[in-house]
N, C-alpha and C positions, 0 to 999 in steps of 0.2 A: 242427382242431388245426394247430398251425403247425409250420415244418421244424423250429424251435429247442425247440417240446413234444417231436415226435419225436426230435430229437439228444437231448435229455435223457432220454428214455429208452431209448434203446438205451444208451448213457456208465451210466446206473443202473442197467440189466441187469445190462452186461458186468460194472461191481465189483459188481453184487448176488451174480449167478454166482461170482466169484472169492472174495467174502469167504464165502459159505454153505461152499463147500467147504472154505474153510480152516479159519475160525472160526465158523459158525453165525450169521453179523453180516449175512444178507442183509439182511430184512430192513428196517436200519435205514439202508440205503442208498439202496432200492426205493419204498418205505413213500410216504418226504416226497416224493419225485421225481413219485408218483402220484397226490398232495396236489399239487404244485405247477403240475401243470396243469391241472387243474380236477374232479377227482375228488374225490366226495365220501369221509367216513371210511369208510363200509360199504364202496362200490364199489371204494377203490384196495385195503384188505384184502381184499377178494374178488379182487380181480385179483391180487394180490401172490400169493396162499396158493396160486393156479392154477398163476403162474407159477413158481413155488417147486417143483412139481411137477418140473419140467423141468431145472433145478438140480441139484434131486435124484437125477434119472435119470444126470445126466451124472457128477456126484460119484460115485455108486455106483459106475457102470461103470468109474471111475479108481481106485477102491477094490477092485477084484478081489481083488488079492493080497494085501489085506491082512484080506479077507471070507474066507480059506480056513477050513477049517474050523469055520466058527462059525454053518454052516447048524440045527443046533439051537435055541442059544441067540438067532439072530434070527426062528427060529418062537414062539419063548418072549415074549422080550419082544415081539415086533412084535405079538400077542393085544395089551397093556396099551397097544401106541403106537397100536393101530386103535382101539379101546373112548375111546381120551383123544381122537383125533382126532374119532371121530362125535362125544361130547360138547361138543367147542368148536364144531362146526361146530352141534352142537344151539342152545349158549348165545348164540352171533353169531346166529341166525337172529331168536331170539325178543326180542334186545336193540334196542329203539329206535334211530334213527338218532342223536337229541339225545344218549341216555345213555353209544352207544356212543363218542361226541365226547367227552363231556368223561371216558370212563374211556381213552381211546390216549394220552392225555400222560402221564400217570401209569402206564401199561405201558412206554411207552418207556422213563420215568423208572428203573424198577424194572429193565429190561433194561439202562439205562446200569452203574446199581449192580454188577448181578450179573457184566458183567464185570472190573468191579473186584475182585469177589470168587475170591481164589485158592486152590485145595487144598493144604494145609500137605505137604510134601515127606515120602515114606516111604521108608521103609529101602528096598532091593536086595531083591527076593524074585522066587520063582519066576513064571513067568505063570500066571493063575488068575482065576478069579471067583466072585462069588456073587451069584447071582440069588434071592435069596428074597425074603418077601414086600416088604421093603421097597423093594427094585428096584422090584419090580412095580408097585409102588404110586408110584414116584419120576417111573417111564417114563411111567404113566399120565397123572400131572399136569402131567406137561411135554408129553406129547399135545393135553389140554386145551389148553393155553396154546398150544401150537401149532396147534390148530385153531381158536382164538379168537380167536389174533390173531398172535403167533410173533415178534415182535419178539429177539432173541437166543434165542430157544429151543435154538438148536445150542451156544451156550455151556452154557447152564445144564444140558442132557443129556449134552454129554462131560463137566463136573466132577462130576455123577451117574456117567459110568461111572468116571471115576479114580478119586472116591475108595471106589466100591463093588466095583473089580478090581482087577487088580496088572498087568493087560495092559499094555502097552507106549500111548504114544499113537497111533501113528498105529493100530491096532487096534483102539481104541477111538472116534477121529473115524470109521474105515470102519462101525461098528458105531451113529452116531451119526447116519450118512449116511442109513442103511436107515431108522433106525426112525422120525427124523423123516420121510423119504419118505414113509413108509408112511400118520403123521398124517397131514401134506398133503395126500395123494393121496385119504384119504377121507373131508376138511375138502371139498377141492377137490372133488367128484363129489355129496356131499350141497346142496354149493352148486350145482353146473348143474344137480341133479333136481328140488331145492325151491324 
């Protein structure tokens, strides 16, 4: 690998790092960078979702205060973001290297979209949430995707939590931090056992 593979990824790191914690946009920063020097599609998504891992850790930990109290509800859903995460990392496993080529354009694709796609502005209300099945079920599938492959997956699970809470954003990105980690973390661990 040359110095100029290596600057290029450290420079895709660092905005992978910055944009996950802000916007859930690592990812699509990281992704191509690990394509562009010679990684195939399985191996640079394997690397990425690893590295993603680390991201994560660091986002949480700058999310403290805004994680208070909400040690319940990320026992709650982080069950639905672990169960989504093994399954993506089930579904990458068992997916061809050719098949999984020509379905990442078309993820990106649909990740470009989705952060186009905005949650319509709600009234002034108290803070609150609801987690019922349909969360559960929302968290889950954004697990998947995040353990399959995770291209914006942090956008499409904060506009999951906005428009399933009345919490505040930054409460819901902290909240947003954890449970994708948590995908990640055991996308990433089913990939170095399997």
């Amino acid at each position: 690998m040359s110095a100029g593979d290596w600057l290029l990824l450290v420079v895709a790191g660092v905005a992978g790092g910055l944009a996950g914690s802000i916007a859930g946009l690592a990812s699509l920063t990281t992704y191509p960078a690990l394509l562009a020097v010679g990684l195939g599609p399985v191996a640079a998504n394997v690397t990425n979702t690893v590295a993603l891992v680390f991201s994560s850790a660091g986002s949480v930990s700058g999310s403290r205060p805004e994680l208070t109290g909400q040690g319940a509800r990320v026992r709650r859903l982080g069950v639905s973001a672990l169960l989504g995460g093994v399954t993506g990392c089930g579904l990458l496993l068992v997916t061809a290297e050719a098949t999984f080529e020509r379905i990442a354009p078309w993820l990106i694709g649909l990740a470009s979209l989705a952060i186009m796609i905005r949650p319509r502005p709600r009234p002034l209300q108290l803070p609150g949430h609801r987690d019922g099945p349909a969360m559960h079920a929302g968290v889950f599938l954004v697990g998947i995707y995040g353990g399959y492959f995770g291209a914006a997956a942090g956008v499409i699970l904060l506009a999951l939590l906005l428009l399933g809470t009345t919490e505040p954003l930054p409460t819901s990105n902290a909240l947003k931090n954890v449970l994708l980690g948590l995908a990640n973390a055991v996308a990433a661990l089913g990939f170095a056992l399997l």
